[in-house]
Each structure stands twice: as C-alpha cells, then as structure tokens.
C-alpha positions in Angstrom: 22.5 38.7 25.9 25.8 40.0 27.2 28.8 40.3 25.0 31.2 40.0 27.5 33.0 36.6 28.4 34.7 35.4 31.7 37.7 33.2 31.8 37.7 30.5 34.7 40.3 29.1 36.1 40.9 25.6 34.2 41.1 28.5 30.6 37.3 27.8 29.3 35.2 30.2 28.1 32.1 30.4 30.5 30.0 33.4 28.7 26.5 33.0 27.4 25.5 34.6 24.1 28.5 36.4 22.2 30.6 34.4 19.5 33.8 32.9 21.1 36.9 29.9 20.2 35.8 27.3 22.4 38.4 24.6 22.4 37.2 20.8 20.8 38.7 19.1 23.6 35.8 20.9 25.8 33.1 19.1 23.2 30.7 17.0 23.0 27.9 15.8 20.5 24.2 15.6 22.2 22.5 12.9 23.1 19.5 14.2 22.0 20.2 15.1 18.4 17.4 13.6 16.1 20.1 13.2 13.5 21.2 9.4 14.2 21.6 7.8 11.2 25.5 8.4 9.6 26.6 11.3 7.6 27.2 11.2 4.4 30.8 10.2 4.2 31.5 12.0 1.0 29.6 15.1 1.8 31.7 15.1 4.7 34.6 14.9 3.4 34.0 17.6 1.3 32.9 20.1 3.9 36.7 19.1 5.9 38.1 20.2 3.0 36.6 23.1 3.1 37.0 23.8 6.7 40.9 23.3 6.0 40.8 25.8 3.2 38.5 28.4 4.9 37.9 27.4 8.7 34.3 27.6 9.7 32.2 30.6 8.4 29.2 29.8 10.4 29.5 29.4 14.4 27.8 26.6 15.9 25.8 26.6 18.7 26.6 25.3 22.1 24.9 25.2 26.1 27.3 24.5 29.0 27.0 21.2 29.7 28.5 21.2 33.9 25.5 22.9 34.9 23.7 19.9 34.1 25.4 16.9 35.1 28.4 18.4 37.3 30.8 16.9 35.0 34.1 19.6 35.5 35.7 18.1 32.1 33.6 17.9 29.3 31.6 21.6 29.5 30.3 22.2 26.4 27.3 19.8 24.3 26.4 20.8 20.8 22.7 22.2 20.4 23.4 22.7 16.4 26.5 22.0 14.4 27.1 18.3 14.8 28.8 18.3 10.9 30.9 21.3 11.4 32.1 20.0 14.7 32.9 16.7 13.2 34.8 18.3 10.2 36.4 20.7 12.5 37.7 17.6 14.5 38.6 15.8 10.6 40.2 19.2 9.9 42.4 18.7 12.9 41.6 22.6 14.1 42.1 23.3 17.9 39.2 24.8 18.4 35.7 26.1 16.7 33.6 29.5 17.1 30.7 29.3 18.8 27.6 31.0 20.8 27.1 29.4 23.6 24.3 29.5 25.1 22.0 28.3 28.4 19.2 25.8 27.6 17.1 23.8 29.0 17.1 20.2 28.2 13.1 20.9 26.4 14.4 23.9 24.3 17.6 22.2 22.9 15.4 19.4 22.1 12.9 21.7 20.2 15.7 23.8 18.7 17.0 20.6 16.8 14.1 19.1 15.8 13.6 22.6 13.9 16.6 22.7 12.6 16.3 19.5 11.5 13.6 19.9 9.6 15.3 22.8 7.3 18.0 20.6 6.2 17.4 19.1 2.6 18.7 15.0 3.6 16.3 15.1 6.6 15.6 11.1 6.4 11.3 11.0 7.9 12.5 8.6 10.9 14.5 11.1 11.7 11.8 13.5 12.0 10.0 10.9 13.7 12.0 10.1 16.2 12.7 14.0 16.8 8.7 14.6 17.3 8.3 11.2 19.3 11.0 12.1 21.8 9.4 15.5 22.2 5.8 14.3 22.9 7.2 11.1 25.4 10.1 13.7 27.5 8.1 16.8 27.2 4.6 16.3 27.2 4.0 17.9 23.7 1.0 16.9 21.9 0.2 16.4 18.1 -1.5 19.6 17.8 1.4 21.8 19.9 3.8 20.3 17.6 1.6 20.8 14.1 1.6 24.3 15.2 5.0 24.8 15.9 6.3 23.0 13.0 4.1 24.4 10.4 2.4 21.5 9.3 -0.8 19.2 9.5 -2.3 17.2 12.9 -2.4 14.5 10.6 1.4 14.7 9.4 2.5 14.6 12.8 0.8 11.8 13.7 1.9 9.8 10.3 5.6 10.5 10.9 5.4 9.4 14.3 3.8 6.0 13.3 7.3 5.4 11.6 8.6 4.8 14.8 6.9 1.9 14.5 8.1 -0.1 11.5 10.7 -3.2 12.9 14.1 -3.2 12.8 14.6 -5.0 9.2 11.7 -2.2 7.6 13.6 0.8 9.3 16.9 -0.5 7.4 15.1 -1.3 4.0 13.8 2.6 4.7 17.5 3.8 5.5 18.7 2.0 2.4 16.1 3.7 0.3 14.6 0.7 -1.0 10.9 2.3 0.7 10.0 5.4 0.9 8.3 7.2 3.8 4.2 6.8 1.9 5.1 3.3 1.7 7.0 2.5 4.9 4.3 3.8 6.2 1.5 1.7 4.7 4.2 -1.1 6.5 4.0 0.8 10.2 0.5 0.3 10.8 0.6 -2.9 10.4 1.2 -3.9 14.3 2.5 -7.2 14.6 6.4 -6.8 13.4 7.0 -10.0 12.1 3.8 -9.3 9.5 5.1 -6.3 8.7 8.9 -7.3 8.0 6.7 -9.9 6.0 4.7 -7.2 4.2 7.9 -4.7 3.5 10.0 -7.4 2.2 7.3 -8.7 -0.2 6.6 -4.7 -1.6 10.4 -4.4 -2.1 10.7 -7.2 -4.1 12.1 -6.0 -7.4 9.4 -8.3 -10.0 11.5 -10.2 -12.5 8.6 -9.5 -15.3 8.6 -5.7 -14.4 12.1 -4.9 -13.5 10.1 -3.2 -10.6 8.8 -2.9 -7.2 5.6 -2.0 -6.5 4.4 1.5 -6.3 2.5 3.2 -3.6 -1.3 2.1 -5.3 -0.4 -1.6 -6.0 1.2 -1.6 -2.2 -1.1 -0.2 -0.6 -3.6 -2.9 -2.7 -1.4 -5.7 -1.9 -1.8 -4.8 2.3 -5.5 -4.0 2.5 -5.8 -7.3 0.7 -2.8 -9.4 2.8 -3.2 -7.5 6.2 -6.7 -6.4 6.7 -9.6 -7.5 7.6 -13.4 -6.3 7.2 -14.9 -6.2 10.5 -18.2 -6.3 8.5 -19.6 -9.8 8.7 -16.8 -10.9 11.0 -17.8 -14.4 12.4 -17.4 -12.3 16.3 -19.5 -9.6 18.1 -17.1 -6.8 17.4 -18.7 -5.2 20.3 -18.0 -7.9 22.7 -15.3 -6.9 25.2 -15.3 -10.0 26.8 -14.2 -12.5 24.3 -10.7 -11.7 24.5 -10.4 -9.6 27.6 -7.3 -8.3 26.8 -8.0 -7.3 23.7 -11.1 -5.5 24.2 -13.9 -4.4 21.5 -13.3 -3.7 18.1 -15.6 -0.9 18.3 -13.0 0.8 20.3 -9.8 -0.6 19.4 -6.9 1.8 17.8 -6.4 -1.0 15.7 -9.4 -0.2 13.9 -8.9 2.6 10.9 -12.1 4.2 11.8 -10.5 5.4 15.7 -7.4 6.3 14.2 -8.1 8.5 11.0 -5.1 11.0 10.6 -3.5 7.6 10.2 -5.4 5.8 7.8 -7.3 8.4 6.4 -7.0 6.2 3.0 -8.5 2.9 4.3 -12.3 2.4 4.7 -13.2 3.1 8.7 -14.8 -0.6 9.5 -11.5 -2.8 9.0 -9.0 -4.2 11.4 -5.5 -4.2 11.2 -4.6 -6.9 13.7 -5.1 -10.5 11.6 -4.0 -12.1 14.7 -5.8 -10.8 17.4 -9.4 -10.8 14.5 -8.0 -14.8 14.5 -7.8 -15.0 18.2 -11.0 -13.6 18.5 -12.1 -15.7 15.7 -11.0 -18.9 17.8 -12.2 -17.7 21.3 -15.8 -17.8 19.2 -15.0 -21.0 18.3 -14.3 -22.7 21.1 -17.8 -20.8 22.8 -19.8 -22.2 20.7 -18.1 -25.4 20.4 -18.8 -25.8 23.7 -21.8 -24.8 23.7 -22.9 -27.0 20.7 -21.5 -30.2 22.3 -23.3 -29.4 25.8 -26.7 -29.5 23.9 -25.8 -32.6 21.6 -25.0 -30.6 18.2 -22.5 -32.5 16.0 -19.4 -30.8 16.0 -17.0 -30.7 12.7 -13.8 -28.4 11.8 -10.4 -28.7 10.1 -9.8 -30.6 7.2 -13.1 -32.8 7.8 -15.0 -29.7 7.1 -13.9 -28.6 3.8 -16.7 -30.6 1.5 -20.0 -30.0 3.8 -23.0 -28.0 2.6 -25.3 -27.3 4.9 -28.6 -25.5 5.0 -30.7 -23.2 7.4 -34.1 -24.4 8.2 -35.3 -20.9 7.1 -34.8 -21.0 3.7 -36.8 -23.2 1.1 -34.8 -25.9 -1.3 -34.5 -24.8 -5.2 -36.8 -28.1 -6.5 -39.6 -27.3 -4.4 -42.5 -25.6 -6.8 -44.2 -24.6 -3.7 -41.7 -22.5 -2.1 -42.2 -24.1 1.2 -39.3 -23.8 3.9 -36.9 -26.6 4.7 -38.5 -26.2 8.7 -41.6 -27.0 7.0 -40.9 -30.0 4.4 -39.0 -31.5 7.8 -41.3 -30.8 10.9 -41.9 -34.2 11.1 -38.6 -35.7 10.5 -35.6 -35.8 13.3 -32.9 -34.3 11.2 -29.2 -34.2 13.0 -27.9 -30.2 12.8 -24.4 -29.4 12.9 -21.9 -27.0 13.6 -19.1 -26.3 11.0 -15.8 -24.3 11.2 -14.5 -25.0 7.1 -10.6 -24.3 7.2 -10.7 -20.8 5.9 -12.3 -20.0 9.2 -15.6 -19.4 8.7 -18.3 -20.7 11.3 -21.8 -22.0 9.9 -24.7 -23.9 11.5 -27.5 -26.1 9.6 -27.8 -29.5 8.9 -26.7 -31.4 5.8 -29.7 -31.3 3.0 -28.8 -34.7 1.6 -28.8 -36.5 4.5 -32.2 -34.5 5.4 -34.1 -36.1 2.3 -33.0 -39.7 2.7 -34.1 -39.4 6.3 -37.5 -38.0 5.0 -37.8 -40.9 2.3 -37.1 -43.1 4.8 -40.1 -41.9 6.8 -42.2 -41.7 3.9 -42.4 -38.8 2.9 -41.6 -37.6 -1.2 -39.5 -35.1 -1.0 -36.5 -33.9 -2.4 -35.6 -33.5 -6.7 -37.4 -35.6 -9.0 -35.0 -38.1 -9.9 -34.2 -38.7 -14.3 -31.3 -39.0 -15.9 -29.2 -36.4 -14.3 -28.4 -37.3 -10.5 -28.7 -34.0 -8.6 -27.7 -33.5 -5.2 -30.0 -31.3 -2.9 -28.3 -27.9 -3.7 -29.0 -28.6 -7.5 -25.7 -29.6 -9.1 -25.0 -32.3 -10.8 -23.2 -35.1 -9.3 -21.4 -36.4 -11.9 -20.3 -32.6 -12.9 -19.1 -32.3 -9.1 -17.3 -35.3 -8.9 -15.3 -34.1 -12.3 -15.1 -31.0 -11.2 -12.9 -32.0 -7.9 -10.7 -34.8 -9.8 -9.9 -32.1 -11.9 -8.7 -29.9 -9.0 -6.7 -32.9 -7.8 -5.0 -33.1 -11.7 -4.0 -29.7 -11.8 -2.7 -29.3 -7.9 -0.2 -33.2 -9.1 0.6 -31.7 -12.1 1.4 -27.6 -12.1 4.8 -28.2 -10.3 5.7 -30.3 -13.8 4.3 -27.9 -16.1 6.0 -24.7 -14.8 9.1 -26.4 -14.7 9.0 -27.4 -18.1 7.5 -24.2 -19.3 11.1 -22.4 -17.5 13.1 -24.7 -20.0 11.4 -24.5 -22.5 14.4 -23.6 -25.1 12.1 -23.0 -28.3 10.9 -18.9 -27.8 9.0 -18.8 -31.0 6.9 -21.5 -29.2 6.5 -19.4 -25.8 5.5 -15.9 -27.6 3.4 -18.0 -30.2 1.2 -19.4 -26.8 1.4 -16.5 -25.0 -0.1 -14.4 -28.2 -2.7 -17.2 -28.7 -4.0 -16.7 -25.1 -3.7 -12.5 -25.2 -5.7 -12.6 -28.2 -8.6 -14.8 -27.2 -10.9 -11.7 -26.7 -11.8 -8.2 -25.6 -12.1 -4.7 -26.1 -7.9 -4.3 -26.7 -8.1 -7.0 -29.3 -10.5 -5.6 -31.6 -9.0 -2.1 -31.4 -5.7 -3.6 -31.9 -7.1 -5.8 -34.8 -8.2 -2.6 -36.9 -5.4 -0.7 -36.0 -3.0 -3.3 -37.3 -5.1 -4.9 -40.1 -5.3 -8.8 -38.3 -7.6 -11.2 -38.6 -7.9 -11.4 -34.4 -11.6 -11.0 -34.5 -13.4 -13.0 -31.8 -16.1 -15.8 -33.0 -16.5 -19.1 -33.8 -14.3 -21.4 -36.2 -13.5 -19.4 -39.4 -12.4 -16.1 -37.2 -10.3 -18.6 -34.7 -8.7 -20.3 -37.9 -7.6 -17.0 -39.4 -6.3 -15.8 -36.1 -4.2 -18.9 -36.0 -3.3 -18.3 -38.9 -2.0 -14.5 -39.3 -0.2 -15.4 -35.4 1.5 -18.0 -37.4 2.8 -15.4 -39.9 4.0 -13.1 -37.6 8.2 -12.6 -36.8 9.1 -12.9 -32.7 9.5 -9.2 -32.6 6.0 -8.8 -34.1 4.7 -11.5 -32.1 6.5 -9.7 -29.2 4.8 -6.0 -30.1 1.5 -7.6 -30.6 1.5 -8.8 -26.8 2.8 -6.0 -25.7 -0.2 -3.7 -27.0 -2.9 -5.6 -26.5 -1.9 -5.7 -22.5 -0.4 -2.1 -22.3 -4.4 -1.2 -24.6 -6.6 -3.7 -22.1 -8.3 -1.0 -20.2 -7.1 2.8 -21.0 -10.6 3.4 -23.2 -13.7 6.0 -22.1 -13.4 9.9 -21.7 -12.6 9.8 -18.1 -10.3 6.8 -17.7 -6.5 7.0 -16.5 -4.1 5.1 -18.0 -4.6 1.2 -17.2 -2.5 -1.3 -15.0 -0.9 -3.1 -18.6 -0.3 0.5 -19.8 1.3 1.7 -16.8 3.6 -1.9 -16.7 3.9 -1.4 -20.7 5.5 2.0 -20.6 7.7 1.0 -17.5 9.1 -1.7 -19.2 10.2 0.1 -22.5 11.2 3.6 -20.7 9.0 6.0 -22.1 7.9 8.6 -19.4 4.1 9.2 -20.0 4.7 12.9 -18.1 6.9 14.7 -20.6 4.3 13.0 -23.4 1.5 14.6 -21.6 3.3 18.2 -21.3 4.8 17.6 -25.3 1.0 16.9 -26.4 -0.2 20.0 -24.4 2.1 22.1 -26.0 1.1 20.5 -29.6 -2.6 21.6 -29.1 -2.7 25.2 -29.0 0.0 25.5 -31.4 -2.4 23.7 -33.8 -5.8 25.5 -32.7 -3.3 28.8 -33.3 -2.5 27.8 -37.0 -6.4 26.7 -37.9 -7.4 30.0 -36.6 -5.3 32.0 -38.7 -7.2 32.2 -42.2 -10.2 32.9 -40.7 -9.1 36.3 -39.0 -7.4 37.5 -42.4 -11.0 37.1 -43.8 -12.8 39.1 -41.2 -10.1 41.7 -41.7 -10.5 42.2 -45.1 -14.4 42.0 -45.2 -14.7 44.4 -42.2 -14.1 47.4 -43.8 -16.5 46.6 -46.9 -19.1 45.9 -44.5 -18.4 49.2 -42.6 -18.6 51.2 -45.9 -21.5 50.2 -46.9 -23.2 50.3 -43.4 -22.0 54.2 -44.0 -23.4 54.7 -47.0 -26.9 53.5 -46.3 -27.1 56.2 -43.2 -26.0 58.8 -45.5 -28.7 58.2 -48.2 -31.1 57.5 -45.3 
C-alpha cells in the first residue's frame, strides 16, 4: 500500500492505505454491519469519556464510499469502528484517524462478520444474520464459511437457523430471557405463531420453582408439544401426492433425519411441522371418507366417535376357548363395518363387536361371553365398572375447578403441608431411605404401618413437615452407581441455593486428602521394618 495521500479539491483525503484525519462530516456507518442491535449505552458512555480524555488510540477502518454510489458528499463508510466513530461524534471531535481503504462490497462484508466474531458481547443473531447475509449476497456456502471462521459445518448451519425465530422470540433472545441452545430448540419449529407459543411457554418463570426451564426440560417440553413421530402416522409418508404442495415426508427438510447439523439431538424419523402432519392427516381423511361412503361403509368422526370400540376381523375375541377369528365366528352373519376418526385424530376401521354378537344371536348362532353375574361387554370389561368408571370422569371434570379454588384459599398451612406430606409419603424407594435416615415410622404396608405414619406426620412442626417433603422429592430418584442427580434433586437444590458444582469440586478435594492421611502409618512401618529385614537378609548370605 502507498503511504502517500492526495488532497482533492472539495479538502478530503482520497489515499488508500496510510493512517490519515478524515473529517466526521465525510462519515458514514455501513449498511452492512452485522452489529444491529443497540450499544450498550453505558459502555458507551464510558468509551466517550475516554475519547475526550485521550482521543482515539486505535484508527478505524474506512473504504471510499463515491466510488460506489457516485454520491460527491458523503465519501467515506465505516468497514470497522462503528463504536469509536459514534464516541468520536459523542466526544464532539472534528475528525477521527483512519486507514482507508478500497473494498469490495464482499470483502467488507467478510471483514465485519470476522471482526465480529472477536468481540466478547457478540449477541448469536448477530452472527447469524452476518453469516446469512454472506451465504444469500455472496454465494458462500456452509462449509466456505466453517472454514473461514474456524468452526463446525454444523455450527454454521445452527446459527443461521436463528434467523428464523419470529419477531416476539428474537426480542425475548435480545432481552436475555433465552439463550441461543434454547432459542434455538424454538427456531426449528417452522410455523411462527407455534413457536412464539413454544418460547413464551419455556420462558415462563414457574411460581413453584422460581425458575424457567432449562435447556433438558425445554427441549422435553418441544419434542413432546411440537413433534410428531412419523412412525405409525395414520398417512403414507411417502406419498407426494396427498398434499401436493407439501410433498413426501421422506424428503421434506422438515423432517430431523434430512436436516441433521440441525437436529442432530432429535431422533431422525419425526416431523416438525404439526400442521402440515394435520393437513396431511385430514387430506387422508377425507380420501378415505370418500372412499368408504362410495362403497356403503358407515362413516363416524368428531365427538360421535369418542366411545366406539371396534374390532378387525383378523383377530379372535378374548372369551373364545377356541381361538377362532372374528372373520370366522361371523362368515355367516352380515355385520355392518365402519370407519372411525376418534377426536384425537386417529383413523381406524372394523366393525363394532357388540353389535356383531347380537346380530349373530339373532341368527342363531351362540356366540359371544357366557353370560353370569357379571355383564361383560365383548372386549371383556365389565359394564357396570365402565359405566362407573365414566361418571367418575364426569365428577372430577364438574368438580376440579371448585377444588383448586378452594385448595388456593385454603388459609390453614398446617393443613396443606400435613396433606401434601400424607401424599409424598405414600411409598417408594425415597421414603424408606428417608424413614431410616430420620428414625419415622413411614414404612409402607397395611393398617398398623399407615396408622403410625399418621401418626408421627401428626407430630411433626411445619418446618419439619416442610423438610420431610422436601427430601423425599429432592431423594425420589438419585440412587444406583451410575445415576445423575434426579429431577426433585435438581428442583430441590434450586430452590434452597446450594450449587451442587462447588460441592462436587469441595468433595473431590476431601478424598485424597483423607486417602493421604490413612496412608500415612503404614509407610512409617515399612520404614522402620525395612532395614531389619535387610540386615538379616545380609547376614544369612554371609553365613551362607
């Protein structure tokens, strides 16, 4: 680069390469700059201040900017610098040293995404945004960049899925309430309005907890929410044609396994679209619907559908000694078959086995479960058991509203931590450990060990009533030589601030310190015996 510099005739400084004063008037910040979100007002504040005090110690770098866009006013844009030039404007200085140099609109691109990436409060959409912009303007690819960059195919691609996220999950992520694992376990979720759903609900602070969830129990919570197993689906996940513009599954990005430097941590068969797997879903539907109705097959969905058990001809009915199949107990009866979408989704054909025997009866033949005291339907459960078992249902769905609104006011906590102990200490593993360790009578069994239970709860204060609970969920699962610490633990030690690191690292330092101090008497016995044995080993080759 030359070190010489040229003065036109409006007074800039037209040079490439050497260190000159270019005047701030002539400025302007790029376009391009990956850095969008705001600067830190303090920080900047701070660095003004210094700038007053000291000027600028380091020169920023600049490219002319007329070349480009024949603007004869504003000639200089800023490749690197954007805070000094800022504070240099704050700082009310006249002008700023720089090196100014000619680039391409490619290379100051790839010059700030660099730097970038060495500055310590480098926020990830930044970074995504920086690579994304590269790969759309420039025709970079993944791998180009992963080299360039210094990192992993598979990190590339993962920041750039940030790009993704929807407005409201990009601003939960700017205002630190996610961080970049879990906003991204919220950008591969492709329909935004599920995924503002999904990074709301993992940001949640829990009012039991005094948390959010972390990236294990968020990550949980969308596999579970926003994915689907293709496995079994009630489609032909090969089947371009249901949904046209859709396509296959087998093929679709959507699907973890064709995308796997994204979700690398999901199982390869599952897709992440719930509404296009319920489009497809109801494109099914309305095939076979169709199709059923065209050849007479009783059609039944919705709400209608929600009680119907039906059977396939191929397999044989539990009552029958003889194992013989349903197609051959009814080869002489007409027996009506239907098709059934239940409201959860799911598609099933057959035909309706209590309706099957009556028909049979009526023709004759003696088929079906020997009829005694019990009523039994044709799938073997008892009727009167089923009918209690859905009035029950119905109780609890009039009544839960009531109870947890009188549990909330309950004013009487002795009362609350006395049930909530009762319950905790109905049985398991934790109890019984907790039981010996403590000296209570929480052993499981029938009414002698339930009564003393009762009773020893009944005994306890609310802060030992409190402690007990708390141990025997933090204790429910943390047992075996290879086990981590369980999900109560984990909650347990959250909840009471203990940090389970610095107890690991103080018990690692414990150990050898102890092993040290046990070895210690028997060296100073092998020390003192040594030499006897020595002597004596002598003394036998000199008489020998």
């Amino acid at each position: 680069m030359t070190t010489q510099t040229e003065q036109s005739n409006s007074g800039l400084v037209t040079h490439t390469g050497a260190i000159v004063h270019v005047p701030l008037d002539r400025i302007v910040e790029s376009t391009t700059n990956p850095r969008r979100h705001a600067f830190d007002k303090t920080k900047l504040a701070e660095l003004t201040e210094s700038v007053r005090r000291h000027g600028i110690l380091q020169p920023i770098l600049l490219r002319p900017r007329g070349a480009y866009n024949h603007d004869p006013k504003d000639r200089f844009e800023v490749v690197c610098g954007a805070r000094r030039f800022r504070a240099a404007k704050d700082a009310e200085l006249v002008s700023i040293p720089a090196s100014v140099v000619t680039l391409a609109d490619q290379e100051v691109l790839e010059i700030q995404v660099i730097e970038n990436l060495q500055r310590e409060d480098l926020h990830p959409l930044e970074e995504a945004e920086g690579y994304r912009t590269l790969c759309k303007m420039h025709g970079y690819t993944a791998e180009q960049l992963a080299a360039k960059v210094g990192k992993s195919k598979a990190y590339i691609y993962a920041r750039m899925k940030l790009c993704a996220l929807p407005e409201a999950a990009k601003k939960l992520f700017w205002d630190n309430k996610l961080d970049a694992s879990r906003a991204l376990l919220v950008a591969r979720i492709p329909d935004p309005k599920q995924a503002e759903k999904a990074a709301k609900e993992i940001t949640k602070v829990d009012a039991w907890r005094g948390g959010v969830m972390g990236y294990r129990e968020a990550r949980e919570h969308i596999q579970h929410h926003y994915m689907l197993e293709l496995r079994g689906a009630p489609f032909d996940v090969k089947d371009a044609s249901l949904v046209p513009a859709a396509g296959a599954c087998a093929v679709c990005p959507k699907r973890t396994g064709n995308q796997p430097d994204i979700f690398g941590d999901c199982r390869a068969d599952v897709c992440t679209d719930p509404a296009c797997y319920r489009g497809k879903t109801d494109a099914q539907w309305a095939r076979e619907k169709a199709s059923a109705e065209a050849r007479g097959v009783k059609v039944i969905e919705g709400k209608a559908a929600e009680h119907i058990d039906l059977e396939d001809r191929g397999g044989h009915p539990w009552w029958d000694e003889k194992k013989r199949s349903w197609a051959k107990l009814l080869k002489d009866v007409d027996v009506p078959t239907y098709l059934v979408r239940t409201p959860h989704g799911d598609i099933r054909k057959g035909f309706k086995p209590d309706e099957a025997i009556a028909l049979a009866r009526k023709a004759g033949l003696k088929i079906g479960p020997r009829e005694g005291t019990r009523q039994v339907n044709a799938s073997g459960q008892e009727i009167a058991q089923v009918r209690q078992h859905r009035l029950r249902l119905k109780a609890i769905k009039a009544t839960v509203v009531e109870l947890v609104a009188k549990a909330e006011a309950l004013k009487n906590p002795k009362a609350f931590l006395r049930f909530v102990a009762e319950e905790v200490t109905g049985g398991g593993l934790a109890v019984d450990v907790v039981a010996r360790r403590r000296g209570l009578s929480l052993s499981r069994g029938y009414a002698a060990p339930v009564k003393k239970r009762k009773e020893a709860l009944d005994q306890m204060t609310d802060r030992q009533l409190v402690g007990l609970i708390v141990e025997i969920i933090a204790t429910d699962s943390p047992y075996g030589p290879y086990a981590g610490y369980g999900r109560g633990w984990t909650a347990a030690c959250a909840l009471c601030g203990i940090d389970m690191k610095a107890r690991e690292r103080a018990v690692a330092k414990e150990a050898p310190a102890k092993k040290k101090a046990a070895k210690k008497p028997a060296k100073a016995a092998i020390q003192t015996v040594a030499p006897r044995n020595l002597a004596k080993r002598g003394k036998k080759a000199r008489n020998g």
